[in-house]
VOBA-1610 file (N, C-alpha, C; in pm, whole numbers, padded with zeros to 5 digits, always signed):
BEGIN
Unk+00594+16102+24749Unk+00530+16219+24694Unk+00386+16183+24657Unk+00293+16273+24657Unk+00200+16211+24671Unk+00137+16278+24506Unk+00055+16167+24481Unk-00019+16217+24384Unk-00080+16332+24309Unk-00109+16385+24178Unk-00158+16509+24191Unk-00283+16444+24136Unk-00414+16496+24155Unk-00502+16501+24084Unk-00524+16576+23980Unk-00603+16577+23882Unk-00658+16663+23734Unk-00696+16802+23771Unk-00768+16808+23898Unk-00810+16958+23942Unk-00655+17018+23940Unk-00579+16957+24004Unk-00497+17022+24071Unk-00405+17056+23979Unk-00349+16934+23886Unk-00239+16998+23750Unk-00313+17145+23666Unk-00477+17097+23657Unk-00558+17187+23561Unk-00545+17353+23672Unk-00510+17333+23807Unk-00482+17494+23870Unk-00411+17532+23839Unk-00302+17428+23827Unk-00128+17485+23783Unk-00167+17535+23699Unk-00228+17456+23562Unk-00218+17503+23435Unk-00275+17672+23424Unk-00407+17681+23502Unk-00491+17820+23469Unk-00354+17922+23574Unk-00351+17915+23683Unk-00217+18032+23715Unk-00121+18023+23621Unk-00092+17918+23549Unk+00056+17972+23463Unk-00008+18055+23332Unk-00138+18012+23304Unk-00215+18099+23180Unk-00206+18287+23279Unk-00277+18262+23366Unk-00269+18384+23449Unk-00153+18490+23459Unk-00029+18423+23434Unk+00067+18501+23468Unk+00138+18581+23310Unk+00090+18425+23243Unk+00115+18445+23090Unk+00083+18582+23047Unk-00134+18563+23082Unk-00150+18727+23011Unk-00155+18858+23111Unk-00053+18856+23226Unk-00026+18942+23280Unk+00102+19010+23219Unk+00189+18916+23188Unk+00254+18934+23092Unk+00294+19004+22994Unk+00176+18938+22878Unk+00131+18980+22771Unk+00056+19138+22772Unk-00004+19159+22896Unk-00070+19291+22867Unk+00047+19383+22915Unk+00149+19373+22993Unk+00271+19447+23005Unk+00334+19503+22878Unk+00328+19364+22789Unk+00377+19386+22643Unk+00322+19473+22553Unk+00184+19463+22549Unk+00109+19551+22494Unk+00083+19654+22518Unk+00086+19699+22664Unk+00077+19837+22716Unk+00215+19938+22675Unk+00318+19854+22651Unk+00488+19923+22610Unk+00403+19957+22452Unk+00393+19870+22375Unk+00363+19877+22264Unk+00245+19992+22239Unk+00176+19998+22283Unk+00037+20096+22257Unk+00124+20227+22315Unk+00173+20222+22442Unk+00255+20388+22454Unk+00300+20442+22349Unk+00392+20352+22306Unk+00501+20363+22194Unk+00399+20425+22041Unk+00285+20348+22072Unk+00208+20396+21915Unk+00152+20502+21927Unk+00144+20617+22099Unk+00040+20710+22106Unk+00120+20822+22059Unk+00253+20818+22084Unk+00351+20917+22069Unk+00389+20938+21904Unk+00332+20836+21834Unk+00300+20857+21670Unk+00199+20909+21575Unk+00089+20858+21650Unk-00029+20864+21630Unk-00105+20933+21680Unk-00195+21064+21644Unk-00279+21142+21698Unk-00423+21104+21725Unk-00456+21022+21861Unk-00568+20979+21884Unk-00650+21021+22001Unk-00857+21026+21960Unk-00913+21094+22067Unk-00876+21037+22201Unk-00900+21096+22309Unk-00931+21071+22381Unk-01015+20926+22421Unk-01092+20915+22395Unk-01178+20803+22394Unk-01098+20664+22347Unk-01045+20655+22170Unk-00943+20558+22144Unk-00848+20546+22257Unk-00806+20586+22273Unk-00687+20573+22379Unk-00699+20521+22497Unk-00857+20531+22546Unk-00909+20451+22642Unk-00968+20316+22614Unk-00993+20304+22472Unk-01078+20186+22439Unk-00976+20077+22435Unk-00810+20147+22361Unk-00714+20092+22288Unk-00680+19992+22462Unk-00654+20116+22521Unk-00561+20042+22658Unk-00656+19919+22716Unk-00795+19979+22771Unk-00867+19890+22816Unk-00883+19750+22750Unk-00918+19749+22593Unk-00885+19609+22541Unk-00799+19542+22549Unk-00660+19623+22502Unk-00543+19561+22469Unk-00484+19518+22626Unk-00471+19616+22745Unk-00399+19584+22834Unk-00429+19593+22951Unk-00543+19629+22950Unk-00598+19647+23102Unk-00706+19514+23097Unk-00781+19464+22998Unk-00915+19351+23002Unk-00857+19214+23051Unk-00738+19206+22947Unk-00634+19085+23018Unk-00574+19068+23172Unk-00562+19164+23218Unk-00512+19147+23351Unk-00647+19125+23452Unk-00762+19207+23389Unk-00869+19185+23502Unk-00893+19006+23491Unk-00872+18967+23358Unk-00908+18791+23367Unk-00810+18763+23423Unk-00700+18796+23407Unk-00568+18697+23517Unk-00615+18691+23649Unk-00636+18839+23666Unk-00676+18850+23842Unk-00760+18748+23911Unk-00872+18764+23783Unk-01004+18661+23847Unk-00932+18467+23777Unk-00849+18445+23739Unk-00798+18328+23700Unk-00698+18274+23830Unk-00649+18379+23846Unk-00549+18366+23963Unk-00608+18357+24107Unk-00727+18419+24159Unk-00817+18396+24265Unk-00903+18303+24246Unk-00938+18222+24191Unk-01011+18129+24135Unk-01016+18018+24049Unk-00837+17994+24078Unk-00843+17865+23973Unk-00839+17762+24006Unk-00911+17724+24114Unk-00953+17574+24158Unk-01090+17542+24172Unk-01187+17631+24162Unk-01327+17657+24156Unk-01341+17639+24003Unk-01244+17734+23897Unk-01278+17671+23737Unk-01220+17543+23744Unk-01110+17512+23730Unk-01060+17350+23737Unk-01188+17203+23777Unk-01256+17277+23902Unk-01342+17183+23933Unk-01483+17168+23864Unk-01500+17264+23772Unk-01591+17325+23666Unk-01571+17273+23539Unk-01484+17222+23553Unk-01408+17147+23376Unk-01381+17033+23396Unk-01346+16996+23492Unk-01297+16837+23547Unk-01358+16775+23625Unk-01494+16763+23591Unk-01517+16673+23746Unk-01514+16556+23777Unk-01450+16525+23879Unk-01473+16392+23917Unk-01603+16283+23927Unk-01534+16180+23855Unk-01672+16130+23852Unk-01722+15998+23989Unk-01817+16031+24025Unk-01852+15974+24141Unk-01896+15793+24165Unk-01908+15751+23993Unk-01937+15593+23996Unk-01795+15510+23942Unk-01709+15619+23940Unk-01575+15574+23871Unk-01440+15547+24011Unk-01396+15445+24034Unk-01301+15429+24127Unk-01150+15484+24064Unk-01043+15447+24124Unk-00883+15448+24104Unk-00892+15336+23959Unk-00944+15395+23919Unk-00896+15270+23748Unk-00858+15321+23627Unk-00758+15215+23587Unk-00677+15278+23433Unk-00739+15319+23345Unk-00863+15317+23331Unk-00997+15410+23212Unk-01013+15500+23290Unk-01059+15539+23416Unk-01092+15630+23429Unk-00915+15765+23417Unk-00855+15704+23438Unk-00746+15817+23473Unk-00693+15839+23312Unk-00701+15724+23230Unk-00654+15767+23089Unk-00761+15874+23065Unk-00873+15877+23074Unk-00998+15941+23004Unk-00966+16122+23104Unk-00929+16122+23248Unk-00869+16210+23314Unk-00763+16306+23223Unk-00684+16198+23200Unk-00555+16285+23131Unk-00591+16331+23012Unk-00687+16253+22936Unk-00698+16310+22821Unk-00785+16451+22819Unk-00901+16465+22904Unk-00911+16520+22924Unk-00870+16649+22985Unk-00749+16640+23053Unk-00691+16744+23088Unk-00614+16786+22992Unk-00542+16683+22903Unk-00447+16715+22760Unk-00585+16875+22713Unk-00684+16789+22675Unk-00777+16905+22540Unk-00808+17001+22640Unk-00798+17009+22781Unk-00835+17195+22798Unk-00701+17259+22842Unk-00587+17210+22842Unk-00467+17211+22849Unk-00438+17347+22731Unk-00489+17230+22613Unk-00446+17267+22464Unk-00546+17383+22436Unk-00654+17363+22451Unk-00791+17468+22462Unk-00719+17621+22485Unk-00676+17615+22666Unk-00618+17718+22733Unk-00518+17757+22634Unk-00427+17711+22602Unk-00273+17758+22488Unk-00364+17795+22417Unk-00436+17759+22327Unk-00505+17850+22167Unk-00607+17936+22209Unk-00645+17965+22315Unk-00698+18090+22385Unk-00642+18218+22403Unk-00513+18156+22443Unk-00381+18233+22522Unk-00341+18307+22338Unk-00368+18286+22247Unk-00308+18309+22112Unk-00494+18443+22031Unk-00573+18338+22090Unk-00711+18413+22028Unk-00668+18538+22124Unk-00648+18580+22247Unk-00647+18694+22311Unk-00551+18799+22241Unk-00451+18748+22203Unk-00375+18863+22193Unk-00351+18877+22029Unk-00463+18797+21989Unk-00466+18828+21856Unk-00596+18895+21841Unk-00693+18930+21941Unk-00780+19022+21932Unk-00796+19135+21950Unk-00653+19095+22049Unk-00628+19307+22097Unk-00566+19348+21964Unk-00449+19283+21899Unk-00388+19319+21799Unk-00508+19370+21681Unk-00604+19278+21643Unk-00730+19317+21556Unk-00825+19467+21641Unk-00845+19479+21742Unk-00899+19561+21794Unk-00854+19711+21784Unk-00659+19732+21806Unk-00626+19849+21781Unk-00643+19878+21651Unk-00600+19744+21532Unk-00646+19807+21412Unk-00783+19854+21373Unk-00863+19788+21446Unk-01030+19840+21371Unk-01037+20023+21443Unk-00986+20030+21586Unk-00961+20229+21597Unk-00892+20238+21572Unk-00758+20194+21483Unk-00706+20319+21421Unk-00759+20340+21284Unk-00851+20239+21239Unk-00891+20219+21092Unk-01016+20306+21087Unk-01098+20307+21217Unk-01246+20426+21249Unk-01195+20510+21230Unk-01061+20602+21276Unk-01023+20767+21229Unk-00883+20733+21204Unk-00844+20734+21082Unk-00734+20747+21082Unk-00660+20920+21063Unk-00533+20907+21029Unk-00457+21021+21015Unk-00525+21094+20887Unk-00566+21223+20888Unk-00589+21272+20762Unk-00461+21331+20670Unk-00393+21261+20722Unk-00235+21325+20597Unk-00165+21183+20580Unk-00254+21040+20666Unk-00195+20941+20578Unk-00309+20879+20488Unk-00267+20829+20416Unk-00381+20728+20306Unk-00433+20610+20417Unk-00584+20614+20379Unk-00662+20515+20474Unk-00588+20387+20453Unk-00616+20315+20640Unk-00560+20169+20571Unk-00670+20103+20551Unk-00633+19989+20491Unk-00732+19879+20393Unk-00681+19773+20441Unk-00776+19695+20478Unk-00708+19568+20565Unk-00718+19483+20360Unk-00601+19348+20391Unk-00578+19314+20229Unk-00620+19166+20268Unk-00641+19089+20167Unk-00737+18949+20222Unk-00674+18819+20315Unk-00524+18905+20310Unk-00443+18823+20448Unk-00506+18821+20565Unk-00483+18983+20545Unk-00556+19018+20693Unk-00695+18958+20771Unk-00809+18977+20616Unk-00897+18913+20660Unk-00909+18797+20700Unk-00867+18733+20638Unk-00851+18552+20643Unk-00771+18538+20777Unk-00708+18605+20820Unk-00636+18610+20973Unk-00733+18685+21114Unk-00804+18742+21036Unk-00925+18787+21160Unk-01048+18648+21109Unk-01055+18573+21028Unk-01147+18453+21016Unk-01096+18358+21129Unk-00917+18334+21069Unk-00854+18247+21161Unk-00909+18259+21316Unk-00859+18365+21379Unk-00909+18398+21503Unk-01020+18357+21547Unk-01130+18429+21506Unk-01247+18350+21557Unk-01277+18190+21555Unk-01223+18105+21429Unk-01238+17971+21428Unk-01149+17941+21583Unk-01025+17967+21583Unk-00960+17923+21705Unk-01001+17966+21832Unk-01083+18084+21849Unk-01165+18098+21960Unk-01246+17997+21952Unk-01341+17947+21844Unk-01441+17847+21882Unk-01352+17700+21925Unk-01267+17697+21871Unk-01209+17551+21898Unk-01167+17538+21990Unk-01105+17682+22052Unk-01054+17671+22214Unk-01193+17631+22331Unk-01299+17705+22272Unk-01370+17681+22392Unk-01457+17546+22344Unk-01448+17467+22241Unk-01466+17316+22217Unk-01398+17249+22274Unk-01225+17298+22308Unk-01139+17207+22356Unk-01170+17184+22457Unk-01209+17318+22569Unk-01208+17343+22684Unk-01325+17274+22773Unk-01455+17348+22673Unk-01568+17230+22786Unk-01640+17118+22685Unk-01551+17085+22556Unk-01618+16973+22510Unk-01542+16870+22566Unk-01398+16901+22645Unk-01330+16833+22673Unk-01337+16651+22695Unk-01459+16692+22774Unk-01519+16536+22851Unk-01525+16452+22737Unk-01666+16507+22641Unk-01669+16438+22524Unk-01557+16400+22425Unk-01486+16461+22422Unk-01349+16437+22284Unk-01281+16328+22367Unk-01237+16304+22507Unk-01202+16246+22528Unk-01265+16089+22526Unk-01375+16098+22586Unk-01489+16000+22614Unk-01502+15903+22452Unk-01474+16005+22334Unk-01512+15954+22183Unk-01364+15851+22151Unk-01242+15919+22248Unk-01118+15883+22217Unk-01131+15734+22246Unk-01163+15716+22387Unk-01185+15591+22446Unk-01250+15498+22417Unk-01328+15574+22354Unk-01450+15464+22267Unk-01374+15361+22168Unk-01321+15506+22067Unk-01237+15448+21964Unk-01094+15395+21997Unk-00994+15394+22087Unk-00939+15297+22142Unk-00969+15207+22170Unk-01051+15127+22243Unk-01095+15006+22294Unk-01198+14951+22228Unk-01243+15010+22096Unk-01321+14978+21994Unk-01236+14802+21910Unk-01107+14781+21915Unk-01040+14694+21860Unk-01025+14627+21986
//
């Protein structure tokens, strides 16, 4: 059997993200039906709601799924003064570990933004026969969360080289 290279596990990895939030926007699209038939919303919400929540995700799968060996080779590159050697392939894997992990806490910032997104339109007009909602400092501190883990995902993702590169340092530092 022959070897895989880093591009090539890192394709696997982006199609299985791909299919993930194809998925996921299936889920959300059941879910948002389910909330229109409660909720009296314009025209417009209802387009903003779907397009964020369940239609934006699938257009990235699409383009993840036609193109995930062109990003792979964009995040991983091979390096050209480095032969078949046990540093270079540890520093490989590790590197593929942090955009691995990157991709998963991405896969979590997405669908915790659509979730924040329907609340901010239904929170622009709400029902005038229910009491406004008030997001409470959970909430906030959970839309803080989000964004920190967006930044860390895309640290994981193309600081990758470096986190790994610092790892190696500090391994072979003793």
């Amino acid at each position: 059997m022959e070897k895989l290279t880093p591009q090539q596990v890192l394709t696997l990895v982006i199609r299985l993200f791909a299919i993930g939030l194809v998925l996921y926007s299936f889920q959300v699209a059941v879910g948002q039906l389910a909330a229109f038939n409660q909720v009296e919303l314009e025209d417009i919400d209802i387009l903003a709601m779907l397009f964020l929540g369940a239609l934006a995700p699938i257009v990235v799968a699409l383009f993840l799924w036609f193109f995930p060996l062109s990003i792979a080779n964009r995040l991983v590159r091979p390096s050209p003064l480095l032969t078949e050697t046990e540093a270079s392939q540890d520093t490989d894997l590790y590197q593929l570990a942090f955009i691995v992990l990157g991709i998963y806490l991405l896969y979590g910032v997405i669908s915790d933004t659509a979730y924040w997104w329907g609340i901010a339109v239904y929170m622009k007009d709400p029902d005038p026969f229910v009491e406004p909602l008030q997001l409470v400092p959970g909430q906030k501190a959970a839309i803080v969360v989000t964004a920190i883990e967006f930044v860390m995902s895309l640290f994981l993702i193309f600081g990758s080289k470096a986190i790994s590169a610092f790892i190696q340092r500090v391994r072979h530092a003793s």
